[in-house]
N, C-alpha and C positions, 0 to 999 in steps of 0.2 A: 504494500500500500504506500501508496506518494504523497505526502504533506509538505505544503508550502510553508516559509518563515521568513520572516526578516532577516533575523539572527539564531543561531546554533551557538549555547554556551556551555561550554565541556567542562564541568567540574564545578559541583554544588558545595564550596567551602565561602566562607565570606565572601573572598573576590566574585564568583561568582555568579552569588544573589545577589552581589551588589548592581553589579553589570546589568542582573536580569531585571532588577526591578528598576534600572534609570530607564532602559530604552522602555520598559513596560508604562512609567510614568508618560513617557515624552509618545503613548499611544502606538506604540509596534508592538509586534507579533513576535513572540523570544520561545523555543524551544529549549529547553534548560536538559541538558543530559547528567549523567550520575552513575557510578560505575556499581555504589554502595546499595545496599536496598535502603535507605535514605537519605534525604539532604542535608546538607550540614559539615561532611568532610568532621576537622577536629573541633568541632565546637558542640559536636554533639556529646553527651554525655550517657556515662554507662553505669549499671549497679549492678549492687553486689550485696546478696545478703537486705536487698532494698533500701541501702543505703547508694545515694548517686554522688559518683565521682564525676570531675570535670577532666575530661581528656587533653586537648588544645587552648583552653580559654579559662585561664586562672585569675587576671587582674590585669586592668589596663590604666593607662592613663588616656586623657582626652577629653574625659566623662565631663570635666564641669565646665558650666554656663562657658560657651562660646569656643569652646577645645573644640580640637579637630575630628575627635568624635563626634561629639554632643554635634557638630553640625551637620556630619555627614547620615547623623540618623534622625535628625531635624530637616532636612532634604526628603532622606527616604519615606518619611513619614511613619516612621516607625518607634519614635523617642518617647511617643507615650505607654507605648505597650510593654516597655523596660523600667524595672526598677532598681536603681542604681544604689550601690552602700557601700560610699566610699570609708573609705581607712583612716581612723583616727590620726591627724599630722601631725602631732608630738609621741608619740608612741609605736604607733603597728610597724615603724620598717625597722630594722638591725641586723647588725652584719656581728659575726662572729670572725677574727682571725687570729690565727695562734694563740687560741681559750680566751681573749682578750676580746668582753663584748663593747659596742659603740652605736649609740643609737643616730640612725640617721631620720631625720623628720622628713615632713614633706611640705614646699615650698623653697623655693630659691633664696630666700632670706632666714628661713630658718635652718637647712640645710648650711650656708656657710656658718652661720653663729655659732653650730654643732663643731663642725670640723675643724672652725676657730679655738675652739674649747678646747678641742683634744690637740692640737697643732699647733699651738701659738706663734712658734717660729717660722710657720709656712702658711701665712696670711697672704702676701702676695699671691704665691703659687696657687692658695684657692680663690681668689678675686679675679685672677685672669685665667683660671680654665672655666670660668661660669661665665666670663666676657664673653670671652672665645664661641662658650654653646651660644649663645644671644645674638652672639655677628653672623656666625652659620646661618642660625634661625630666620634672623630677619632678613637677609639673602637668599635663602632658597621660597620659590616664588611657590611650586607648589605642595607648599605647608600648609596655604591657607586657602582654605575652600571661597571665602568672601574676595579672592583675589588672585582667582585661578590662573595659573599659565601653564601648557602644553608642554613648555619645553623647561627642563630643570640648567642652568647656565652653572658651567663648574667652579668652582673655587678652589681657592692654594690650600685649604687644608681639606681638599677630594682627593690629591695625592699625597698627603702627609698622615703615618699610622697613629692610631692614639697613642703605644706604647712612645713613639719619639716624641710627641707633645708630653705628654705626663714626664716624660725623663727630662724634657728640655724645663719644664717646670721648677721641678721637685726631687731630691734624691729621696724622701719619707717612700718606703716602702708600704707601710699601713696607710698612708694619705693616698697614694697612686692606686691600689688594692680597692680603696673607699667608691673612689672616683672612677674607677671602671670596674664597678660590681654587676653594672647591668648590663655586661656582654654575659650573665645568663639568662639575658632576655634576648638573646640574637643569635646565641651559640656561635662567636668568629670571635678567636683571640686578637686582645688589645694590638700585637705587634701585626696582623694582619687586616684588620678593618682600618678604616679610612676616620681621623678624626671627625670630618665634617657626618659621615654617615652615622658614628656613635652619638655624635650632637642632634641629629636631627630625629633618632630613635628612644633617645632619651629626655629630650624637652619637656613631652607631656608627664613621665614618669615622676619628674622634677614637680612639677604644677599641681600634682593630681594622682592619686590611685583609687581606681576604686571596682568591686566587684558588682556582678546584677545578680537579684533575686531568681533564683534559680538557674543561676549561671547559663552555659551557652547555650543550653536547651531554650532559656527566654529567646537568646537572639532567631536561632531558628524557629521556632513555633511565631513571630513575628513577622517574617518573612514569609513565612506559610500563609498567613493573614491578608499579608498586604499583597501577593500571586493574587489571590482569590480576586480579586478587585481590578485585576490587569491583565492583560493578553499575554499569561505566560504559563508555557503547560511543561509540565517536569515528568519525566521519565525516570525512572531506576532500574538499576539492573543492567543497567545499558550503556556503550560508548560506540567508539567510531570503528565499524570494520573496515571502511574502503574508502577513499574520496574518487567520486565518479566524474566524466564531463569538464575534465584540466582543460584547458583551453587560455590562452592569452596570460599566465600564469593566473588565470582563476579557476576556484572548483566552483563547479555547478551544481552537485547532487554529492548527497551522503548514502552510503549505505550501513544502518545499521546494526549491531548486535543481534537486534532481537527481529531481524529481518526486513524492519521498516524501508522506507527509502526519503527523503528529505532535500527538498530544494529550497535553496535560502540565497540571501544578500551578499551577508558578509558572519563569518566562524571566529568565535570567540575563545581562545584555550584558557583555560581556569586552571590546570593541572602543574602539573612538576615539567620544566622543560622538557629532561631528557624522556620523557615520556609523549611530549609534543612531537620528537622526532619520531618514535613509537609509530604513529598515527600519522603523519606525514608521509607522502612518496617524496623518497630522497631525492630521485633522479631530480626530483625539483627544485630542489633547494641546492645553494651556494654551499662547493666544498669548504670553504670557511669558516660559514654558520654551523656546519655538522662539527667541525673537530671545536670550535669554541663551547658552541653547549657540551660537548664528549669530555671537555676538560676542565667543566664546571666539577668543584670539589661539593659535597654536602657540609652542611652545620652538623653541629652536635647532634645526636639527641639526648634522648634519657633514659636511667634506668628509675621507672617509679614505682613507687612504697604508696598501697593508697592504705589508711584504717583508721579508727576510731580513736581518743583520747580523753582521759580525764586527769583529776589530780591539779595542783598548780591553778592557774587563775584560767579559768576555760568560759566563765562567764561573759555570753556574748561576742566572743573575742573573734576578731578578722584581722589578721597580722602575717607579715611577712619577714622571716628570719635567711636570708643568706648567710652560710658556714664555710668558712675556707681552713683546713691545716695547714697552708702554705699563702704567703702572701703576695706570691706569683703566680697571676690570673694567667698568663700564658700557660704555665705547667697545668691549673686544674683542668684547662682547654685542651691538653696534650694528650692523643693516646700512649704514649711514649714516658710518660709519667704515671707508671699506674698507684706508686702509694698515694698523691696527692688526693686527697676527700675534698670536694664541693659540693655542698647539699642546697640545693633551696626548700626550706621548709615554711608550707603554706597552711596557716590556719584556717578552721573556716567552721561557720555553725549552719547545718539544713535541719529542714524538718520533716521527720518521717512521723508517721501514724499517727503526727497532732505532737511529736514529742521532737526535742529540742534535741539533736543530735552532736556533738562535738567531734568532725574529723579533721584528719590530717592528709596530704600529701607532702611525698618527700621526692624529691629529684636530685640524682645525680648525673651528669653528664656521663654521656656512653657514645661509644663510635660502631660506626659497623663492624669492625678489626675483632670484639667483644665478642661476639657473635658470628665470627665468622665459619665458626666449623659446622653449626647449624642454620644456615642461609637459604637451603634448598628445602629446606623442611617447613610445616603447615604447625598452624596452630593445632593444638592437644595430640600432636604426634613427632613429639622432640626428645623422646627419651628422658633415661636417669642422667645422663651427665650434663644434661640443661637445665633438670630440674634442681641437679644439686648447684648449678653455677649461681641460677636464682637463688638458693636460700644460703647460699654463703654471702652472696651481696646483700638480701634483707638481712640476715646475723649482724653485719658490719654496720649498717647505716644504722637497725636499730639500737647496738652498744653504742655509735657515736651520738643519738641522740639522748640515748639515758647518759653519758658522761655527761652531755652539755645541760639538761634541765634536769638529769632526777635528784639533782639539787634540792629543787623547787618544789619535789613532789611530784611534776607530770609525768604522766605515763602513756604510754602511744601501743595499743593493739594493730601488727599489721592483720588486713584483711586478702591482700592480694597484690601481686607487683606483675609490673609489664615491662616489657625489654623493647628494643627498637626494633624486634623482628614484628612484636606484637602489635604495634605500632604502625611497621609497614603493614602487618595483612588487615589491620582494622581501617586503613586509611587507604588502603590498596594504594600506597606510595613507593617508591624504586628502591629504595632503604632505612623507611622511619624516621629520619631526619626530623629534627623539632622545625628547624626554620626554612627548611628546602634547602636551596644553596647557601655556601659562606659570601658574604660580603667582602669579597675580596679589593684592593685598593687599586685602581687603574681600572678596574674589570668592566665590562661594556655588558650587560645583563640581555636575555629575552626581554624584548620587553617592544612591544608597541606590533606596528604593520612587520610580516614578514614579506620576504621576496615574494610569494606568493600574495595577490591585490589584495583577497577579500578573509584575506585571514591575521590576524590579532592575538598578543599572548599578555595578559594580563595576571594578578596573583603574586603572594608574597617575595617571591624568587625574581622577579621583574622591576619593583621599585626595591620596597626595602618589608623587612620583616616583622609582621605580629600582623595582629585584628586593623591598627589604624593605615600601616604600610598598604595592604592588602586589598583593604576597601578603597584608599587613594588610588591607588593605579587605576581600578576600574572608571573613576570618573576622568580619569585626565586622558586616561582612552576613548570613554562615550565623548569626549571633546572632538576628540578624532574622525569618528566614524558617523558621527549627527553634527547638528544644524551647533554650533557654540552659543549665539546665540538663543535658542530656545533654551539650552541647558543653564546659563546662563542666568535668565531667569529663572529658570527653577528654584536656580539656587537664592538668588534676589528675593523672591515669592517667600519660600520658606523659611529663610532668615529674616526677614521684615530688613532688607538695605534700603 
């Protein structure tokens, strides 16, 4: 059977429904494909014991009054069907390094006042790497939804790494460690990511954190809401078998998975590049573009601890604990260092059967290397020597957690932990990777029109990484491919400019 479309959008994770729901607002016809039996990609959440864990989508920034979230789901029309609970900013964030705790708040002025306190001698050094974020910031044009621009113009710290800024700084080893904690929010060591891109990834984290009620399940059941109301019909179970009708470097017709057939405008990939190329016919594409995506390196992922907690002060509590044994963010980023412990541990209270539940997840960074002798293998058929590799990793995280709080009293029940195999086959991704690719410095990403006319890669891996990266690409795309103008206003409309 043959169905017409506008647009074909390959991969239901944020970027996705972001895409599907601008051209659905702007009145076209969007065909949303989905490999998973549902939408959502890592935002969707899973239980255990009926207790729901959050996969992909732990805490963002963005969320307050006029952040680059808050507008981009103030656009979608979708910001009231979320409720946000941001993080207490004298309290919820802390870093542990070398058993040595240090609270860092949240706000750009209370964050230096902190690191003032603990640093006194390296007041300079923190005044001008918060400059530094702020000139980035206010330079890169598309930061800002109310002041969109297509094109991102590079700057002299796109080729300089954070590790040489922080060094050119500062010799404090615990100061440098502070100030690039949240490359476990991007999975790419300090010495390999680009200062401007840590800057631009971590701004809203600075401004803001905060989680939504019912974590990412809100965001999709959301999006599921606002489809209904627009021309746009979702598929699961299904991707691309064939592109049919090449012609003039355009495709014409799709043929899919589940037998379909599909003519459309212009193909939107939502997915992990090297899986673009998957689905692509190469003869079509530049041998350039094939060995550049081919020698895209992945990010991190993780190995996660999810379970229950009590003891210590659990009332109510939504907090974020970064743990480092070493206070070289390189090494915890290394697979090549395997004593080094990095943990991010994320508090967090749901409610099941009407009762106030107190979990945890725990993250440690993992590589594929980890896993590599079971790589060919399916989930619930990996043997004893997986199973024992997993519980020698929960043993480890959970003694480093009872060293660091059963101090205090807390106590952490694991319930179940997931490795980046589990991770690839539940995200049906090329290796589990947290962030898709690394952000590498110089690097020229997928991202926008490929040689092919009517086809588009948009998604984490394309601008930069998380919920906010993710979602931007798709509109600086739909900038692209529609009227700018009409989007435009959209945006104007919805923001009252």
């Amino acid at each position: 059977m043959e169905k017409q479309y506008d647009y074909v959008i390959i991969g239901s994770g944020i970027s996705g429904m972001t895409m599907s729901l601008i051209l659905g607002l702007l009145g076209k016809k969007v065909l949303l494909l989905e490999i998973a039996s549902d939408i959502g990609g890592s935002l969707r959440r899973f239980r255990y014991d009926g207790i729901p864990y959050d996969v992909g989508f732990h805490f963002t920034g963005g969320l307050h009054d006029k952040g680059m979230l808050y507008d981009m789901l103030k656009v979608l029309g979708i910001w009231d069907s979320l409720e946000p609970i941001f993080l207490d900013e004298d309290h919820s964030c802390k870093f542990i390094i070398d058993d040595k705790f240090y609270n860092f708040p949240i706000g750009n002025e209370k964050i230096k006042n902190s690191l003032k306190n603990y640093f006194p001698q390296h007041i300079s050094a923190i005044e001008k790497y918060f400059q530094l974020i702020d000139e980035v910031c206010s330079k890169t044009d598309n930061m800002d939804l109310r002041h969109l621009n297509t094109l991102r113009n590079s700057q002299s710290l796109d080729f300089v790494s954070l590790k040489q800024v922080l060094d050119d700084l500062t010799d404090c080893t615990q100061l440098k460690t502070l100030l690039s904690g949240y490359c476990m929010c991007y999975g790419t060591p300090p010495s390999h990511i680009s200062f401007a891109n840590h800057a631009r990834i971590c701004r809203d984290f600075y401004q803001s954190i905060g989680r939504v009620k019912l974590g990412g399940d809100a965001f999709v059941n959301a999006f599921k809401d606002a489809f209904s109301n627009v021309q746009v019909d979702v598929i699961c179970n299904t991707t691309i078998s064939e592109c049919l009708d090449i012609d003039q470097a355009r495709i014409g017709r799709l043929l899919l998975t589940n037998g379909d057939e599909v003519k459309f405008q212009n193909c939107i990939f939502a997915i992990h590049p090297k899986q673009v190329l998957d689905i692509l016919p190469r003869e079509k594409l530049r041998k350039a573009l094939i060995h550049r995506v081919e020698d895209f390196q992945s990010s991190c992922g993780f190995f996660s601890v999810f379970g229950i907690r009590g003891g210590g002060n659990t009332n109510g509590s939504n907090n974020i604990t970064g743990m480092f044994s070493s206070a070289d963010m390189d090494a915890v980023l290394n697979y090549d260092c395997p004593d080094d412990i990095a943990i991010l541990l994320l508090r967090s209270e749901e409610m099941v059967d009407g009762k106030n539940v107190q979990v945890f997840t725990a993250l440690e960074p993992s590589f594929a290397q980890a896993t590599e002798a079971w790589a060919d293998s399916r989930t619930q058929r990996r043997g004893t020597d997986y199973h024992n590799y997993k519980q020698q990793k929960v043993s480890k995280i959970e003694q480093y957690l009872k060293n660091c709080f059963g101090i205090n009293g807390e106590t952490f029940e694991v319930k179940t932990s997931s490795t980046m195999l589990t991770y690839r086959d539940y995200l049906h991704s090329p290796d589990g990777s947290a962030y898709g690719i690394k952000q590498l410095i110089g690097q020229f990403n997928l991202f926008g029109r490929l040689p092919l006319r009517n086809v588009y890669v948009i998604g984490q891996s394309a601008l930069l990484p998380g919920i906010v990266g993710a979602m931007m690409s798709a509109f600086i795309v739909a900038r692209s491919v529609e009227d700018k103008e009409k989007i435009d206003k959209l945006i104007a409309r919805s923001l009252s400019i």
